[in-house]
N, C-alpha and C positions, 0 to 999 in steps of 0.2 A: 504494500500500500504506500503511495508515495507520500511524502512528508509536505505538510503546507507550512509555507510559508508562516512565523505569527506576525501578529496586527500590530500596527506600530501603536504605543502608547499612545491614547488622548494627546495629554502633556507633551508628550516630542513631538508629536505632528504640530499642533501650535507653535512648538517654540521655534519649528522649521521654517511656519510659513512665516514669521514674523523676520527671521535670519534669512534668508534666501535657501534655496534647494540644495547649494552646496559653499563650501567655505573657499572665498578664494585666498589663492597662495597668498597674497600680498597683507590679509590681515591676520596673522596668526593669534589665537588668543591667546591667552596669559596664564592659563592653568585653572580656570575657570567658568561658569556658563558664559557662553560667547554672548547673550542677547543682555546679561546680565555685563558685561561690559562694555557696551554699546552706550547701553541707559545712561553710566555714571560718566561714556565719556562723550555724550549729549550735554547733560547739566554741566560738566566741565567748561565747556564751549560757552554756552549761555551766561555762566560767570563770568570767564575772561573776559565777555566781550561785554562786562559792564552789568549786565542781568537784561541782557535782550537782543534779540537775535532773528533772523528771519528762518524760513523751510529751506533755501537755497544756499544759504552764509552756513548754515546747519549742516548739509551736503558736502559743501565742499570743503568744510575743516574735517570732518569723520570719514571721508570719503565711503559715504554709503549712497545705495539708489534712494529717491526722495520717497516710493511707494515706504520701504522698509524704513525711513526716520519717519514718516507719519504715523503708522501706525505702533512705534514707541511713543508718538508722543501725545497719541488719541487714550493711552493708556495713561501714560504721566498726567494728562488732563484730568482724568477720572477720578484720581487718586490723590489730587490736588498738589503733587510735585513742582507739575508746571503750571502758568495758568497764559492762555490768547489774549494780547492786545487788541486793540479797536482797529489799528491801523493791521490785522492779522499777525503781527510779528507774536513770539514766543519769551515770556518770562520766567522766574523761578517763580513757584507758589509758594503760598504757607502753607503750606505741611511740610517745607522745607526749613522754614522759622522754626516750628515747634521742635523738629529734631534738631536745627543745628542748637538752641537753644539748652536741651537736653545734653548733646554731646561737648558744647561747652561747659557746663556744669561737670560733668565726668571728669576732662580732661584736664580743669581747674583741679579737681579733686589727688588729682594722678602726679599734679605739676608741685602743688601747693609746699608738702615738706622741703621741699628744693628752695623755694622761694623764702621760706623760713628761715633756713641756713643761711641766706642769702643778706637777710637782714640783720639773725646775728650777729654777723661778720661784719658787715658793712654801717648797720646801723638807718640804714635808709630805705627808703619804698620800694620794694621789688614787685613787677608784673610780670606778667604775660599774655601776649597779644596773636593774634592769627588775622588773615588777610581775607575779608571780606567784602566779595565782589570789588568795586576801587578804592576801597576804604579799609584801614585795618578796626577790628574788635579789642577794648579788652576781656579778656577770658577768665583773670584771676588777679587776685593782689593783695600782698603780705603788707600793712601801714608800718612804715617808721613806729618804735616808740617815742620819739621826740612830740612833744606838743606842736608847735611849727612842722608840718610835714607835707607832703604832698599825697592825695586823695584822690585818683581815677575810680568812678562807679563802673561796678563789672557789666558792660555789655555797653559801653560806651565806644562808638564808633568816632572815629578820625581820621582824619586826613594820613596818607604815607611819606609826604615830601618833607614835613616837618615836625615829623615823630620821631625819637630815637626807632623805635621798634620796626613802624613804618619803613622808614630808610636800611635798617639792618634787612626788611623781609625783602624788601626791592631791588637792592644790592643782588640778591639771590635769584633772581627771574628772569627770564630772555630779555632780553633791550626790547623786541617788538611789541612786549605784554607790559612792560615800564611804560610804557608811551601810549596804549591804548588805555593804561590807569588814570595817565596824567589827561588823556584826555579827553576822558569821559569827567574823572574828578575836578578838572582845575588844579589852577598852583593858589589858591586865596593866602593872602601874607595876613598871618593872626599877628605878627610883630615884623618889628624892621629888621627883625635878624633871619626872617622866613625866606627861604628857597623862591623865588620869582620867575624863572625860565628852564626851561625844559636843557638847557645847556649846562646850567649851573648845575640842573641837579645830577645828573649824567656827570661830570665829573664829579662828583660826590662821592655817587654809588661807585667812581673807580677806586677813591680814598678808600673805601669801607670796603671793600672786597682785597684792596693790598695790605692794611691794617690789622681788619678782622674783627673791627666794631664799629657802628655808628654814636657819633655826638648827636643829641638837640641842645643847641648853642641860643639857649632862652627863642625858640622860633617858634615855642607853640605857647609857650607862656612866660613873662621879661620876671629876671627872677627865680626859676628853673631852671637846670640843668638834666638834663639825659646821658646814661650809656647803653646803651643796648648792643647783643650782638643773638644771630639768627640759629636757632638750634638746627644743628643738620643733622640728613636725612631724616626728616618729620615728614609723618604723612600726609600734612598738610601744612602750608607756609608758616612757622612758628617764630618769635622771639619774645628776649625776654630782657628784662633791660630794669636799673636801679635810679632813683631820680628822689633832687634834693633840692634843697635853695642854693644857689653857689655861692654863700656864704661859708657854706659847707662841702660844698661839693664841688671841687676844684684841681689841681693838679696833681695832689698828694693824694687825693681819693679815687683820681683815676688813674695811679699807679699800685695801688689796690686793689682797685674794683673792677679791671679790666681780664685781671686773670682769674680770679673769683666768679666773674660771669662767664666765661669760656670754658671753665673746670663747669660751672653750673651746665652748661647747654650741652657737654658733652655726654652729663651723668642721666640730664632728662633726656636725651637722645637713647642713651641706654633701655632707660626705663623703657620709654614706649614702644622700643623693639622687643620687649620681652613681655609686655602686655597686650 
């Protein structure tokens, strides 16, 4: 009796018709569901490009056929991931708020003894910040015990050109993704010591990529000082950075506190490879 064929799973025939009929050579996946990485490198796209995007800009950064990105993102619609503009373009939704919400609570959680150490040591305000769509977040923060201190509210968004953290996370990103930040973001000057053209800041991020930390040189607040430097290989654009009155926080402190933050980012870089 001759042997039939079996019936393809429900589930793999969907997840087929949604991938195409067969994988071409040119997209190898990654060790995991191919449609499942398609998805995350849709909303990828959708961020860099500021949080909006069209079906054709979509296309031809993932290099997929447009039937198979629609019908990801007839799904991401349903589910409130993504959400349609008026003019048809494509946004992130909130259901994407509420988890990253969520997963910065975690990761503050994850970071936080690090940042502790940090103040110990230092005696001053340590954060930690991640790059959200052209703006960075802060995710966590250790206060000074000094009465006089400096106080970022966690999930407070800010500019990149004149943040320690900002500048440290930028420093770390293609030139062509710096420049689509700057300008969708703006360069807005909060003071007179603020980053002004796309030139100046660009040699900046060359300073801070030869050095291996960024300064805020009182540019997001006169009175403030910044160091920040960018934890590497994080799953997601990360730094973390100490800040004080430069009263305090001056050239003796940043021959301290520069290697103290580099040991910090190396240890929290550890950490989250093994979490």
């Amino acid at each position: 009796m001759p042997v039939q064929p079996a019936a393809p799973h429900p589930d793999l025939e969907e997840d087929a018709d949604v991938m195409g009929s067969s994988t071409p050579a040119d997209r190898p996946t990654r060790g995991g569901v191919q449609s499942v990485e398609r998805v995350f490198d849709l909303l990828s796209v959708i961020a860099a490009s500021g949080g909006r995007t069209t079906l054709s800009e979509l296309a031809a950064a993932v290099d997929l056929p447009i039937p198979t990105i629609h019908r990801l993102l007839k799904t991401l619609l349903g589910i409130g991931v993504v959400r349609q503009l008026p003019d048809r373009g494509y946004a992130l939704g909130p259901e994407l708020a509420r988890l990253g919400e969520l997963a910065g609570r975690q990761l503050g959680a994850l970071i936080r003894p690090h940042l502790r150490t940090l103040v110990e040591q230092l005696g001053e305000s340590a954060n930690v910040a991640t790059l959200d769509g052209d703006m960075v977040v802060y995710v966590d923060q250790v206060p000074s015990p000094h009465q006089m201190r400096m106080f970022t509210e966690v999930g407070r968004r800010a500019h990149t050109h004149d943040t320690g953290a900002g500048k440290a996370i930028l420093a770390q990103l293609p030139v062509e993704q710096v420049r689509q930040i700057i300008t969708t973001a703006g360069l807005p000057p909060h003071t007179e010591h603020s980053i002004r053209s796309l030139e100046e800041l660009e040699d900046e991020l060359a300073r801070i990529r030869e050095r291996g930390y960024s300064v805020d040189e009182q540019e997001q607040e006169l009175g403030v000082r910044c160091f920040a430097t960018a934890v590497p290989n994080a799953p997601t654009p990360l730094a973390i950075s100490v800040s004080g009155p430069t009263s305090r926080v001056g050239d003796d402190f940043a021959d301290r506190a520069v290697p103290l933050l580099q040991r910090c980012a190396e240890q929290i870089s550890e950490a989250l490879a093994q979490a």
